[in-house]
N, C-alpha and C positions, 0 to 999 in steps of 0.2 A: 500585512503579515507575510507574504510570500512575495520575491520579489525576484527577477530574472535579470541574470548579470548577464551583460554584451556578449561575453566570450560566451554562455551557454545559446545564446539565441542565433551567433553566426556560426559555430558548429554543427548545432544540432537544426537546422533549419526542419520544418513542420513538427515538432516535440511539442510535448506540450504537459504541465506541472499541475498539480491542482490540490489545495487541500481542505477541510473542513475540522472546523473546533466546536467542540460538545462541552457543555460545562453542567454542573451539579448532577454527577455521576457515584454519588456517598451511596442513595441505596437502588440497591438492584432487585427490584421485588417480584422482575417479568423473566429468571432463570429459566422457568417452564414454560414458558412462551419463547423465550428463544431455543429453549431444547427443542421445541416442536417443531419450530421454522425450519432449524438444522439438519432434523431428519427428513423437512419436506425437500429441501434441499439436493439431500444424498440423495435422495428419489430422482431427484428431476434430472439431475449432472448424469447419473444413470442412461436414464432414456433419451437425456440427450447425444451420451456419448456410443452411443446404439445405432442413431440414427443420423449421426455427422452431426457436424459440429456448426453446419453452415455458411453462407460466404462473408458476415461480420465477426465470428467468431475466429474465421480459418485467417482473416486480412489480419487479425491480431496477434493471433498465434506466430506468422508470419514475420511479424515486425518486429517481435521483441526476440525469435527466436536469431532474425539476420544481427539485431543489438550482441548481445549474447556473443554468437560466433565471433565479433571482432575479439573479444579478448578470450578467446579457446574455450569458452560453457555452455551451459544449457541451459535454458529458462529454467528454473526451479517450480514455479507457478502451476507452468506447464506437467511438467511431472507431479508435483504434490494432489492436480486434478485427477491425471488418470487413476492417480492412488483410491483415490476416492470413487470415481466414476468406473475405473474400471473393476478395479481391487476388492470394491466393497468398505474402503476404510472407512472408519467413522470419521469426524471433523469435530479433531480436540487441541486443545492446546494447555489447557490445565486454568485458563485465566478465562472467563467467559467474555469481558471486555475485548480481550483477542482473539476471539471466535468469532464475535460480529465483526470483527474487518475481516478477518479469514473467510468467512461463510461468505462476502461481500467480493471477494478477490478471487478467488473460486469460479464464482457463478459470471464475472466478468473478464478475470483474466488479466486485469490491469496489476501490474505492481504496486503496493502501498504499506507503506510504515508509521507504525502509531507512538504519539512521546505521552508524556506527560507533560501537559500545556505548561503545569507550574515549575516545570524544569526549562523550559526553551527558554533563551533569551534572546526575545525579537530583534531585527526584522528576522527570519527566515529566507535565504538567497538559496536561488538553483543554479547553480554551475557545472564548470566540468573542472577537470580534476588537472591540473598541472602534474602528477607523476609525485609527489613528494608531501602531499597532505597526510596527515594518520588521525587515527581514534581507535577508540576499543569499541570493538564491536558487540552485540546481544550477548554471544557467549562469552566474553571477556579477555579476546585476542583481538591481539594490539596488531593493527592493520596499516600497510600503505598506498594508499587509492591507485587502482592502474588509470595511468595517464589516456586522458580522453573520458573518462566515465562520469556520466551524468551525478552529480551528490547534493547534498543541500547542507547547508550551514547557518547557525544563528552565531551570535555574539560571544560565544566561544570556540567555537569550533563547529565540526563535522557530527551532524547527527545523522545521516544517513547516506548509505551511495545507491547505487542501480546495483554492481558486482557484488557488494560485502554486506550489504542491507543497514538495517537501522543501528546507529547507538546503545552503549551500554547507559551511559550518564543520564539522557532523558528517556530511558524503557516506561513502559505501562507499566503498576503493580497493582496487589490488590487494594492499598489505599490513594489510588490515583482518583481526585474528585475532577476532574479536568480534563480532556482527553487532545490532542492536533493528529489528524491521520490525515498524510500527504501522499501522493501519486504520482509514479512517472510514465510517460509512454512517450516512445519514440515514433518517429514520422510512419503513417501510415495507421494510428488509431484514433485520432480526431481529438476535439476539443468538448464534443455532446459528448464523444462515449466513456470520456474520463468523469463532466458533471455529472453523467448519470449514475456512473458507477459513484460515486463522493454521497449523493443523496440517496441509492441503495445502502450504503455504509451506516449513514444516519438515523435509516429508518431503522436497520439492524441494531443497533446502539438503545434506540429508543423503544425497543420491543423489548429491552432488557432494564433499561430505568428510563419508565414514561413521564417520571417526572422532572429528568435531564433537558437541557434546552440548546437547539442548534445556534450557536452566535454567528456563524458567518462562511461563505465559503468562499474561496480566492483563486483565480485560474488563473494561468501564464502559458503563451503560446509563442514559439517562435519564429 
């Protein structure tokens, strides 16, 4: 399902891809189970962000925010946390499927974008970006990858970059029965800290439909 092309493994040397597919996601009957998680959540991001953030939290922060700085941003991740941990913000997105990768991204900080499985057309490749790729992006601007940037592609095109985030063609909706949620971290966040965060993702998923089933999960390192 995920597959790492040359060019992304000699640029981005220690990077590392990771993603995980949920399938029979029709009913959701654990809403209130994942609202509960969410608010234990905004609790905890809270008292963590009180009391530092720690030295695997701070290496992360670190990594993605030196990522970032090549093409003139700011981790977004990064900020949408304090929002919440500092802020007080609740953790919404309007789709609840997208709150458990959200709640999941959050709490770890890793970058990750969710399709709907029955829109990708496999393989899934992680590359970087020649300067001249495009796609439409979530909110429906039509985008051209900055050269050098981490992105992934199935057999159409560009579902996702590190810069401009996920696709419009294969988005989550609320009749998505199928879910692919993929990860990027660049050198300096490991290969455990992306599984673990993929099988956090999981669990959040399955706290919301326990009758959903995890098919698989695929790492790439380079």
């Amino acid at each position: 399902m995920l597959i790492p092309s040359e060019r992304w493994r000699e640029y981005y040397p220690g990077a590392v891809a990771g993603a995980v597919a949920v399938y029979g996601l029709s009913d959701q009957p654990g809403r209130d189970d994942l609202r509960g998680f969410l608010c234990s959540l905004e609790l905890r991001l809270k008292e963590r962000h009180g009391s530092g953030h720690g030295d695997e939290l701070s290496r992360r922060i670190r990594a993605y925010a030196a990522y970032y700085r090549r093409f003139g941003k700011t981790y977004h991740v990064l900020l949408q946390y304090r929002s919440v941990a500092q802020e007080g913000k609740p953790i919404r997105s309007g789709l609840p499927l997208v709150e458990a990768m959200f709640a999941a991204e959050l709490d770890s900080l890793i970058l990750t974008a969710g399709h709907d499985l029955d829109l990708v057309k496999p393989p899934v490749v992680v590359d970087v970006s020649a300067g001249d790729e495009r796609y439409v992006t979530l909110r429906g601007e039509e985008r051209t990858l900055k050269k050098g940037d981490m992105f992934m592609r199935d057999g159409e095109g560009v579902i996702s970059s590190v810069i401009y985030g996920p696709d419009r063609r294969t988005m989550l909706h609320p009749l998505s029965r199928n879910a692919l949620f993929c990860a990027y971290a660049p050198e300096g966040v490991g290969e455990d800290a992306v599984r673990s965060h993929l099988e956090a993702l999981a669990r959040n998923v399955l706290l919301l439909c326990p009758n959903a089933r995890v098919a698989g999960t695929w790492m790439c390192a380079a």
